[in-house]
C-alpha positions as CSV (number, residue, x, y, z in Angstrom):
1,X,0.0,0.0,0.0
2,X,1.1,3.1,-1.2
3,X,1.5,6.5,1.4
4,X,-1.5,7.9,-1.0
5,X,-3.6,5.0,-0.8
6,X,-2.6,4.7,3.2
7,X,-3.4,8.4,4.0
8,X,-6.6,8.1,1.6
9,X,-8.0,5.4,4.0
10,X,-7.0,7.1,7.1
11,X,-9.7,10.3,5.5
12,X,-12.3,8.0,5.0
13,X,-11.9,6.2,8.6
14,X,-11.8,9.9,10.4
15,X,-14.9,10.6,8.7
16,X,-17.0,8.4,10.0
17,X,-15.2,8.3,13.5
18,X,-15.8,11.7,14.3
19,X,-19.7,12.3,12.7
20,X,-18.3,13.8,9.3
21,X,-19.9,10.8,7.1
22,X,-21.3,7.8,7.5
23,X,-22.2,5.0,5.2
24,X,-26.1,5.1,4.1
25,X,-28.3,2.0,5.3
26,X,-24.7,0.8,6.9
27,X,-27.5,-1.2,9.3
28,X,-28.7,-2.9,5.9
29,X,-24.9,-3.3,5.4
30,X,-25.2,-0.3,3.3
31,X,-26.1,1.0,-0.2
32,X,-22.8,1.1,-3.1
33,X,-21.7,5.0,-3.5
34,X,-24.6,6.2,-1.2
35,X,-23.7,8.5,1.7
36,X,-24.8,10.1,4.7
37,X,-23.6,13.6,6.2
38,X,-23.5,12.9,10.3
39,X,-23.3,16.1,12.6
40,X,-20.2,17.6,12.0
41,X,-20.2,16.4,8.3
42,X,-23.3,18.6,7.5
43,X,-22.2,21.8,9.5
44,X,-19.2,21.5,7.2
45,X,-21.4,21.1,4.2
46,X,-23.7,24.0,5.2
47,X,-21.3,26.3,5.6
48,X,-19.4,25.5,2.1
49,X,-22.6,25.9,0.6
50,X,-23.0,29.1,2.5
51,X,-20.0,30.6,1.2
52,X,-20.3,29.7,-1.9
53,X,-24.4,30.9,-2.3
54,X,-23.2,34.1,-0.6
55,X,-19.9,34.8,-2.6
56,X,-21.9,34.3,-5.6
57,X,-25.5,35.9,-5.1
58,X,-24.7,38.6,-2.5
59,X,-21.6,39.6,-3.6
60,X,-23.1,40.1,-7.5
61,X,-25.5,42.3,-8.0
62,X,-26.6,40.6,-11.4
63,X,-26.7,37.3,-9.7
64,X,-29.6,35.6,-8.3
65,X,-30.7,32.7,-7.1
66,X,-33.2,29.3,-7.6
67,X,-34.4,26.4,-6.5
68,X,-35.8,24.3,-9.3
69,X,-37.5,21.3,-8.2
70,X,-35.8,17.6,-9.3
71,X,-38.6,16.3,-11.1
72,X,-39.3,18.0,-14.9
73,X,-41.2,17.6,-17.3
74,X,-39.6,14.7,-19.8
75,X,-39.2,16.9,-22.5
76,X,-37.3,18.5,-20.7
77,X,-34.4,16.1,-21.2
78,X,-34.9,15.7,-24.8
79,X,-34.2,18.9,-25.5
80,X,-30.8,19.2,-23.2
81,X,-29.5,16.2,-25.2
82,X,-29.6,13.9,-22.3
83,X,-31.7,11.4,-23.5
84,X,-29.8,10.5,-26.8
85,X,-26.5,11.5,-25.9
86,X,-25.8,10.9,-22.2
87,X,-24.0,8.3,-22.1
88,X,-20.4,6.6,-20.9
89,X,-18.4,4.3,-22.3
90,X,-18.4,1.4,-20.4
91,X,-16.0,-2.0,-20.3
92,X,-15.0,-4.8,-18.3
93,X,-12.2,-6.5,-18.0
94,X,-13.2,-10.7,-18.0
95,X,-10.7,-11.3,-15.1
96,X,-11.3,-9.3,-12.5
97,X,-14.9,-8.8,-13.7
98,X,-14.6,-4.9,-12.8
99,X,-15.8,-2.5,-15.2
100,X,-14.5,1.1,-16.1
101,X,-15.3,4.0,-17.8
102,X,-13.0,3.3,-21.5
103,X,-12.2,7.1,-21.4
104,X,-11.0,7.5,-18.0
105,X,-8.6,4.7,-18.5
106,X,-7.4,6.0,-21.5
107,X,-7.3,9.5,-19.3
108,X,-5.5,7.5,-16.6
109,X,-2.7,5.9,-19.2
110,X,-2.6,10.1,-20.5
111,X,-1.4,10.9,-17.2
112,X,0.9,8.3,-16.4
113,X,2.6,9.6,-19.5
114,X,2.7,12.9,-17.7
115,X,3.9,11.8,-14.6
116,X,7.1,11.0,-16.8
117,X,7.4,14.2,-18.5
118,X,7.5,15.6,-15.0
119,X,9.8,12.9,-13.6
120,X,12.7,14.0,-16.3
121,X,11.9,17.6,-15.5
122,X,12.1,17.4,-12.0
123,X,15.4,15.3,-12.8
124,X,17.0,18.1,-14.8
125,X,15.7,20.8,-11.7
126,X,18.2,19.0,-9.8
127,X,20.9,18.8,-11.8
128,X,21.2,22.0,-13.3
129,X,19.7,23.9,-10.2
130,X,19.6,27.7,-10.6
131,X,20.8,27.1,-14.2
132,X,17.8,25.1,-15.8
133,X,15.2,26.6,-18.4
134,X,12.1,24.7,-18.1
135,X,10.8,26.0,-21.9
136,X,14.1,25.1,-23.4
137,X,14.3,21.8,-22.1
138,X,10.8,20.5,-22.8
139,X,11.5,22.3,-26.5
140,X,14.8,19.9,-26.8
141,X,14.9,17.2,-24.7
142,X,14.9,14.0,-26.7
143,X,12.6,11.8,-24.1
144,X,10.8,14.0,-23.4
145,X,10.2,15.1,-27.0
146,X,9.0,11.5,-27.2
147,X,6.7,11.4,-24.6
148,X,5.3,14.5,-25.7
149,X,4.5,13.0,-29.3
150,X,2.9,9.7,-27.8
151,X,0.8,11.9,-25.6
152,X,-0.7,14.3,-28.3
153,X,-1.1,10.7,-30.6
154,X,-3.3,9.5,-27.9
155,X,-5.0,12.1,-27.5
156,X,-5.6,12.5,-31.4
157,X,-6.9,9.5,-31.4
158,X,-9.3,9.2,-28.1
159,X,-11.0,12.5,-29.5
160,X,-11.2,11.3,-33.0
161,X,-12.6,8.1,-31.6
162,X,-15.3,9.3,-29.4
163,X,-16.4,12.4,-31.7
164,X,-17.2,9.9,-34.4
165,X,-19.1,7.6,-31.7
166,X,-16.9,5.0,-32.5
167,X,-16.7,2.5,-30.2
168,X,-14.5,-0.2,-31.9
169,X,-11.7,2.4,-32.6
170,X,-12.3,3.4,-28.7
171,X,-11.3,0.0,-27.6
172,X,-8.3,-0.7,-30.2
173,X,-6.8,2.3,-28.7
174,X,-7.4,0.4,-25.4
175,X,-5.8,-2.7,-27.2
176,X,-2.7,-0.6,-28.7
177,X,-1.7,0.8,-25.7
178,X,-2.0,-2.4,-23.4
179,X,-3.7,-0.9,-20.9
180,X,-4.2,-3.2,-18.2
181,X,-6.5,-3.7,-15.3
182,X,-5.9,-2.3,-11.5
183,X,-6.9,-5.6,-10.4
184,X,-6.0,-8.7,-12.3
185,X,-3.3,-6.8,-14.4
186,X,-4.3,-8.3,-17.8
187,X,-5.7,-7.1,-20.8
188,X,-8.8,-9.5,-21.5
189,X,-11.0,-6.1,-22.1
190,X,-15.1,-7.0,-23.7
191,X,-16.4,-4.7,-26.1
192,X,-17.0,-1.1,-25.4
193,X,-20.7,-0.2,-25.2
194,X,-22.9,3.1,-24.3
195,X,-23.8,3.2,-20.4
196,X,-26.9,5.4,-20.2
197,X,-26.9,7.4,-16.7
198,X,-30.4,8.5,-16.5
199,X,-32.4,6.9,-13.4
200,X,-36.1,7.2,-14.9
201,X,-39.4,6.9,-12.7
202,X,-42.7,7.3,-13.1
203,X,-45.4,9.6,-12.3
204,X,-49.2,8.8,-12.0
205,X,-51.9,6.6,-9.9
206,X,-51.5,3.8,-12.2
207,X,-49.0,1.8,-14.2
208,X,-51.4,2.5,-17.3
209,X,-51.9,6.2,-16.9
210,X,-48.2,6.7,-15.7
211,X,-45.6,9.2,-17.4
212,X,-42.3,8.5,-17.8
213,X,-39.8,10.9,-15.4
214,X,-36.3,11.1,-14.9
215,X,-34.5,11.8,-11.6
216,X,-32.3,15.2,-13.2
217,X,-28.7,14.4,-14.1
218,X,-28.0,17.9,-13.5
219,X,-29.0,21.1,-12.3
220,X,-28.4,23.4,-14.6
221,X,-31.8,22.8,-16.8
222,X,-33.9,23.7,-14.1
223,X,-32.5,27.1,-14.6
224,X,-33.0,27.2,-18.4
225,X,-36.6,26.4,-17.8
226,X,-36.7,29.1,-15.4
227,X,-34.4,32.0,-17.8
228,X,-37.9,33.8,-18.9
229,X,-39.9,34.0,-15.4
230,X,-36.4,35.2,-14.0
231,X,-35.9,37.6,-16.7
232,X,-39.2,39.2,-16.5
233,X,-39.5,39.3,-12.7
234,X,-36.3,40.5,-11.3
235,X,-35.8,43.0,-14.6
236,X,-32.2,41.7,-14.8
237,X,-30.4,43.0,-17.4
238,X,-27.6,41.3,-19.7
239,X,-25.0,40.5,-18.4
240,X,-26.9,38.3,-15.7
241,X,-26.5,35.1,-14.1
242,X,-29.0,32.8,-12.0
243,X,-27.2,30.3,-9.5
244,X,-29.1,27.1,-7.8
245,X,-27.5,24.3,-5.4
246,X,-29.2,21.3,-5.5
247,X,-29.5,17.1,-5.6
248,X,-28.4,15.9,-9.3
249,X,-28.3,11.5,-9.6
250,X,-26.4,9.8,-12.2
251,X,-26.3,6.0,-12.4
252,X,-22.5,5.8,-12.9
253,X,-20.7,2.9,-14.4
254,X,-18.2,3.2,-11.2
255,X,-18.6,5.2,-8.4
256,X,-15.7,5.1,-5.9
257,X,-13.2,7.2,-3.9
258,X,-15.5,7.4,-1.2
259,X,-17.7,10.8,-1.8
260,X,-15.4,11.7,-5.1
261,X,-18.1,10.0,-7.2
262,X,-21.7,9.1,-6.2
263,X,-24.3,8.2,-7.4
264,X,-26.7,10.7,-5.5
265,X,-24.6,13.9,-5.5
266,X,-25.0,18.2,-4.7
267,X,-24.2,21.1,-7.2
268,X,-23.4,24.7,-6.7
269,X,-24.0,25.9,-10.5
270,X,-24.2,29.1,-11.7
271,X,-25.5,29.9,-15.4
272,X,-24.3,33.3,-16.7
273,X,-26.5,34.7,-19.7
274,X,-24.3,37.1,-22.2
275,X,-24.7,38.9,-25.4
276,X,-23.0,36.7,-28.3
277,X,-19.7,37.2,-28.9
278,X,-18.6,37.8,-25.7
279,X,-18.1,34.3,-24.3
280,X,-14.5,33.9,-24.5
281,X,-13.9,36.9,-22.6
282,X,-16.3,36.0,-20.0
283,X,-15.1,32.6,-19.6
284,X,-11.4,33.5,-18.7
285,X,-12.7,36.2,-16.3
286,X,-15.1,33.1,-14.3
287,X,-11.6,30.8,-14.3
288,X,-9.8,33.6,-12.6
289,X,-12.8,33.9,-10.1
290,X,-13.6,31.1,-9.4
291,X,-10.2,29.8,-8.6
292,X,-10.3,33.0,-6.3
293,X,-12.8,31.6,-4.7
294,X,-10.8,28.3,-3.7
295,X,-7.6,30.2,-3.0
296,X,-9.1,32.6,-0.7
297,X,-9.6,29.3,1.8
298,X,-5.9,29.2,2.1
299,X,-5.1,26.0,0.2
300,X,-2.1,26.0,-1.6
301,X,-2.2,27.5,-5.3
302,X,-0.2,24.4,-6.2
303,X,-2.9,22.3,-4.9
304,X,-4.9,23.2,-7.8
305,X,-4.5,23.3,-11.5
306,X,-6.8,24.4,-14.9
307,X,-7.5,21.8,-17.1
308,X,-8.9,22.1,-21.0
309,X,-10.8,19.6,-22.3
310,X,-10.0,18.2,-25.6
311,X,-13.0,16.6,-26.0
312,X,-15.8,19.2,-25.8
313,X,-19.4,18.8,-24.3
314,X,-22.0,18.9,-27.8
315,X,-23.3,21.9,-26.3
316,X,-19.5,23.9,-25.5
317,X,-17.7,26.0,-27.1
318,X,-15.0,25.8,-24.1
319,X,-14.3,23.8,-21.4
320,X,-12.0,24.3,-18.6
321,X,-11.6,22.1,-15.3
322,X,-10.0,23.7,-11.9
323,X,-8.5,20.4,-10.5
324,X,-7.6,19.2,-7.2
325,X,-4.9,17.3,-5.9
326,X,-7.1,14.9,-4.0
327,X,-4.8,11.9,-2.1
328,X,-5.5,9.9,-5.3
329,X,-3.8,12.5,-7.3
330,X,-5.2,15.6,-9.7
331,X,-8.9,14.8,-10.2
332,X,-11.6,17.6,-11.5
333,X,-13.4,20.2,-8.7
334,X,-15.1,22.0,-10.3
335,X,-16.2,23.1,-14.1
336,X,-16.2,26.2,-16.2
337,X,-18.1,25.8,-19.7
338,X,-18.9,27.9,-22.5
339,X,-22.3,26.4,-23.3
340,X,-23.1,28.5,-26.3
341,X,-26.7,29.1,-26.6
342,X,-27.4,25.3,-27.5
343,X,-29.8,24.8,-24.2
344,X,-32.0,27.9,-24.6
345,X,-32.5,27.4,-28.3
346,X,-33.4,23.5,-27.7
347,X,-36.2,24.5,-25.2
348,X,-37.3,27.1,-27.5
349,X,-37.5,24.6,-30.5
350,X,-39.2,21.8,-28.4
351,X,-41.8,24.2,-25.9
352,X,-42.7,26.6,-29.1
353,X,-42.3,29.3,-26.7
354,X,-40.0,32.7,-27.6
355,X,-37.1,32.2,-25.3
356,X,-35.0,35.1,-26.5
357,X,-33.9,38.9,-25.0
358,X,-35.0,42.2,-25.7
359,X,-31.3,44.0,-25.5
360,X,-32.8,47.9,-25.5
361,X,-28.9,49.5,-26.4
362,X,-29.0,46.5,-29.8
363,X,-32.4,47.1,-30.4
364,X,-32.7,43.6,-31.2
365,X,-33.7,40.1,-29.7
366,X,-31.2,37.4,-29.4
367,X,-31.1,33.9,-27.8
368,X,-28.3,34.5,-25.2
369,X,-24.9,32.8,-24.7
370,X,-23.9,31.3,-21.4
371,X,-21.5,30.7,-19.6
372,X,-21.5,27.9,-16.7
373,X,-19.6,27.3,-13.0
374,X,-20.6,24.2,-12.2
375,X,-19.0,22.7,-8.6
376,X,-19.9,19.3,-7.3
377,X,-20.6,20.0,-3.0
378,X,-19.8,17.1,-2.3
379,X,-16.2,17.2,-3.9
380,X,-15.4,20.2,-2.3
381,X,-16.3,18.5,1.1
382,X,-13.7,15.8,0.5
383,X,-11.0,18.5,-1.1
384,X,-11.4,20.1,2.4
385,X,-11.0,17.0,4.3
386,X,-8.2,16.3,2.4
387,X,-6.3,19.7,2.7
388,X,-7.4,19.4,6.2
389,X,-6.4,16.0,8.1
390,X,-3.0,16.1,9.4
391,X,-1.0,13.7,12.2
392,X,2.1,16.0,14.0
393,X,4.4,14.7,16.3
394,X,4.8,17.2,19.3
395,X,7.7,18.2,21.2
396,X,7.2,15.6,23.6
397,X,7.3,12.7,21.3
398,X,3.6,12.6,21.8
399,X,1.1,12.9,18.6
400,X,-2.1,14.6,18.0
401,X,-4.7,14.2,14.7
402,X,-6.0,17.6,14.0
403,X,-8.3,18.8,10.9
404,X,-7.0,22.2,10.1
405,X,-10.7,22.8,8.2
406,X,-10.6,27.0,7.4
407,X,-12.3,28.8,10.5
408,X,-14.7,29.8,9.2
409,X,-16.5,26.9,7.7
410,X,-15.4,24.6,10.8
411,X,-18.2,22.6,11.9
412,X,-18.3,23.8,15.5
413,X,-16.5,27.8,15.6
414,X,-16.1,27.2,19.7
415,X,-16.3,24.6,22.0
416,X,-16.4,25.6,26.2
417,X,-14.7,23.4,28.5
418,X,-15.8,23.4,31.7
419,X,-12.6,22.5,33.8
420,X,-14.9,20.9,36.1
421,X,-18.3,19.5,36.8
422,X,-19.0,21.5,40.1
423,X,-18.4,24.1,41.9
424,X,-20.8,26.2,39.4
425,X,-18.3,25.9,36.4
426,X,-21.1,24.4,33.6
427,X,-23.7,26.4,34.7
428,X,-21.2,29.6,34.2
429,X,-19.5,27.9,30.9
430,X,-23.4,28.0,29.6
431,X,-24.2,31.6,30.7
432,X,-21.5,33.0,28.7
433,X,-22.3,30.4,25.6
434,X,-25.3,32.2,25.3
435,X,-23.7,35.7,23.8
436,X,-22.8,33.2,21.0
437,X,-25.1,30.6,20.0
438,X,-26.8,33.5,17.6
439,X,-24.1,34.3,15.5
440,X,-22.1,31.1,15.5
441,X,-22.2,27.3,15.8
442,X,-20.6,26.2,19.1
443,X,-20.3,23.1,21.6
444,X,-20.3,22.3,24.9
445,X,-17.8,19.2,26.2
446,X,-17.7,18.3,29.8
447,X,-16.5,15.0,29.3
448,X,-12.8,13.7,30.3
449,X,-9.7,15.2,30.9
450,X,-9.3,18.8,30.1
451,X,-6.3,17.2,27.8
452,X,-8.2,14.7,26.0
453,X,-11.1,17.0,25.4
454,X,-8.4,19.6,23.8
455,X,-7.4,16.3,21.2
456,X,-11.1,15.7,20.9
457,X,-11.5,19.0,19.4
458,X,-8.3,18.8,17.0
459,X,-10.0,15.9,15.4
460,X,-13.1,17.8,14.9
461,X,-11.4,21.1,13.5
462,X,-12.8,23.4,16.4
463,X,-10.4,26.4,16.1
464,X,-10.6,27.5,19.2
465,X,-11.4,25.6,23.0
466,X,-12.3,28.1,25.8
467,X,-11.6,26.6,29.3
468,X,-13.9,27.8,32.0
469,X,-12.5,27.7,35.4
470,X,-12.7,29.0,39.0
471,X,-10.6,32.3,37.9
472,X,-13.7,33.0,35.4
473,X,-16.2,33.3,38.1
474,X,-13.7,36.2,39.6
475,X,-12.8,38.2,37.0
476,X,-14.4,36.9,34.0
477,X,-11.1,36.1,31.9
478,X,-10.9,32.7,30.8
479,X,-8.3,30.7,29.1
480,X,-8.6,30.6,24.9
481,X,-6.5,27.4,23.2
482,X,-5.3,27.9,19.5
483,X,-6.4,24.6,17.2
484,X,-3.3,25.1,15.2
485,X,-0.4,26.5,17.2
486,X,-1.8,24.7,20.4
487,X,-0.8,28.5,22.1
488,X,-3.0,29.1,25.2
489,X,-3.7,32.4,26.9
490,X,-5.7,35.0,29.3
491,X,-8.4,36.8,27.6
492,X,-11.7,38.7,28.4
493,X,-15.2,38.2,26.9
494,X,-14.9,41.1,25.1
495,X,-11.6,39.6,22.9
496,X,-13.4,36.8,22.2
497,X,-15.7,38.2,20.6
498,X,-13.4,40.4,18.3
499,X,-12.0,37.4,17.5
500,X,-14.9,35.9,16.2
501,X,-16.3,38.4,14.3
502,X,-12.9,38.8,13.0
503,X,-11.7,35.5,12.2
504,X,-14.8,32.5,12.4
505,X,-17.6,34.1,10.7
506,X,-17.9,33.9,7.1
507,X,-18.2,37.5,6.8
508,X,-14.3,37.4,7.0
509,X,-14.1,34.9,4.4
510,X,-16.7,37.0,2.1
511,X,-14.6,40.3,3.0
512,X,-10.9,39.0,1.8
513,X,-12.8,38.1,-1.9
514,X,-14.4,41.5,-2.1
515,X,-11.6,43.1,-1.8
């Protein structure tokens, strides 16, 4: 077992130790890729949503927001494309009886390839040191020249393959390239056939007089449907954008790494309606923000990355990933599409209705151009766990697990530590919990050693413990422990709340990207 794979496990085992996630139906012996958020989990969730519904609809006066219910009408998914063309390429390998998604491991072989353009580039960093030219040596090197060529020829070919739907050619690249599987490490691959990832249902009293529903794939529909009412009511003017987070369910061929890919799953999206002809600049302007957005946590820049796709949606234009580097290496977070004006102009064909705008300073109607953010919830949760979990080794030889989750989207804000039970310590502790509990989430934790309640909280991600003792009754100054630098010191009531209007609310967070 690899570090990665160990360290992966270790996320997935603190999770459900400490109330962040727990398996659905796990007394049923649980349902595959199906997840529930425990009590710390979904305070963690809330407040990612939070941030993001506020950093995009307060902090934009031309944004608003949704909710558009899951179930649509049918049509509805005829005319996005879903219905013919939402599929994946699935194939199994006759060994291991696994199956996989054919482009991913082609994706997968893609970036092993990459891996070893970065291996002899990181080999020449060390060699020539202060000396090296990264441009110059990708533009010369002989292997990596090579590796270079056999990437853009696989690449060539995957798009070819799939933009011509063909499926044979898809899996004698497969062949070619002697990709094997993760599991039985042979290359006895089936066929490659379409995978449709609609769940459908039905709607009516009777099996007879039923119709034919799907549970949505997406969210981002539900705001097409919605463009006109939107449009008329709020008077928004182009440029304008409408934002929704919300359930989406895709039957997927594999779902795995843990919450990375379910099969019921949340969105933040964001559609962003423009006049024609100005999508290209729009679309680098949401990479930069968005990106913002994730830096402004205080993650690491080089814990994300921008990918573009080669192969482009039927209804882009443009397509750009932000990736993460997830414990299972660079995986996407979140996408930013140029969707043209394919979805508005489908509706419009398929309703008969005029789904267009009246731009006063053209004089004209147009169908608009959009421009999508598109962020799966749930993989944000797990980037955040991921940045997050970290075992130190203490001065004293001694070790402590602590999540170093961003203040302000930290579960629990406070927790107040009664030193003791007695001597009118927890009935104090909760008299000054209560010039909090408005603002902020906090916790109360009797239980154990003052020590062991301090690790207790580390796990958790509490940034700071406030220890209650017989000094407090006397002069109301308590002691304030620091989750990440472990310092403790004196302070009033007063400080602490500075400190958490300062630093825990998400008012900070929204402050630093305004700015």
């Amino acid at each position: 077992m690899t570090n990665k794979e160990d360290f992966f496990k270790k996320i997935v085992s603190h999770a459900k130790q400490y109330g962040f996630i727990f398996p659905s139906s796990e007394i049923y012996d649980g349902l595959n890729a199906v997840y529930d958020y425990g009590h710390n989990g979904v305070e963690l969730k809330n407040n990612i949503r939070e941030y993001w519904w506020k950093s995009m609809v307060h902090l934009n006066d031309n944004i608003v927001g949704i909710d558009a219910s899951i179930l649509m009408h049918p049509i509805t998914w005829k005319a996005s494309g879903h219905l013919d063309a939402f599929n994946d390429p699935l194939i199994d390998n006759k060994d291991s009886k696994k199956r996989y998604r054919a482009d991913v491991l082609i994706e997968e072989y893609i970036e092993k390839l990459n891996s070893k353009v970065q291996k002899e580039i990181s080999k020449a960093e060390k060699r020539f040191k202060e000396k090296f030219d990264k441009k110059q040596f990708t533009e010369t090197n002989p292997r990596v020249l090579e590796i270079t060529k056999s990437i853009e020829d696989v690449k060539g070919k995957m798009i070819l393959a799939f933009e011509n739907d063909d499926l044979p050619a898809v899996k004698k690249l497969i062949d070619d390239l002697e990709i094997k599987c993760p599991i039985s490490g042979t290359c006895n691959w089936t066929e490659v056939r379409q995978f449709n990832l609609m769940f459908n249902t039905k709607l009516g009293a009777s099996e007879d007089s039923s119709m034919d529903l799907y549970l949505r794939p997406e969210t981002a529909q539900g705001i097409f449907l919605n463009y006109l009412s939107i449009q008329k009511t709020s008077r928004m003017k182009i440029p304008f954008g409408i934002a929704q987070t919300g359930k989406a369910f895709r039957n997927e061929i594999v779902a795995r790494q843990f919450i990375f890919r379910m099969r019921e799953f949340e969105q933040m999206e964001m559609q962003f309606f423009i006049q024609p002809g100005t999508q290209e600049d729009c679309f680098n302007q949401w990479k930069k923000k968005r990106l913002d957005w994730h830096l402004n946590l205080g993650i690491k820049s080089n814990s994300f990355r921008y990918h573009d796709h080669d192969k482009l949606a039927h209804y882009a234009d443009a397509a750009c990933d932000i990736e993460f580097l997830f414990p299972f290496g660079f995986r996407e977070l979140e996408g930013i599409h140029s969707r043209t004006d394919f979805d508005l102009k489908s509706h419009e064909k398929l309703s008969g209705k005029k789904i267009q705008y009246f731009d006063p300073v053209l004089d004209k109607n147009y169908t608009p151009y959009v421009v999508e953010t598109s962020i799966g919830l749930d993989r944000m949760f797990l980037a955040i766990l991921s940045n997050s979990l970290k075992n130190e080794i203490l001065k004293d030889g001694s070790s402590r697990t602590v999540m170093s989750i961003p203040r302000p989207l930290a579960p629990n804000k406070l927790a107040f530590l009664p030193l003791l039970k007695k001597d009118g310590l927890p009935e104090y502790t909760r008299k000054i919990m209560r010039d909090f509990i408005h603002d902020i989430n906090i916790v109360y934790d009797e239980k154990d050693a003052i020590g062991r309640r301090y690790r207790r909280q580390d796990a958790i991600g509490t940034p700071y413990c406030i220890t209650i003792d017989h000094q407090t009754i006397e002069d109301d100054t308590f002691t304030i422990r620091d989750r990440d630098s472990m310092e403790q010191r004196r302070i009033k009531l007063s400080e602490l709340k500075t400190i958490v209007d300062s630093e825990l609310t998400l008012k900070s967070l929204l402050k630093k990207l305004d700015n």
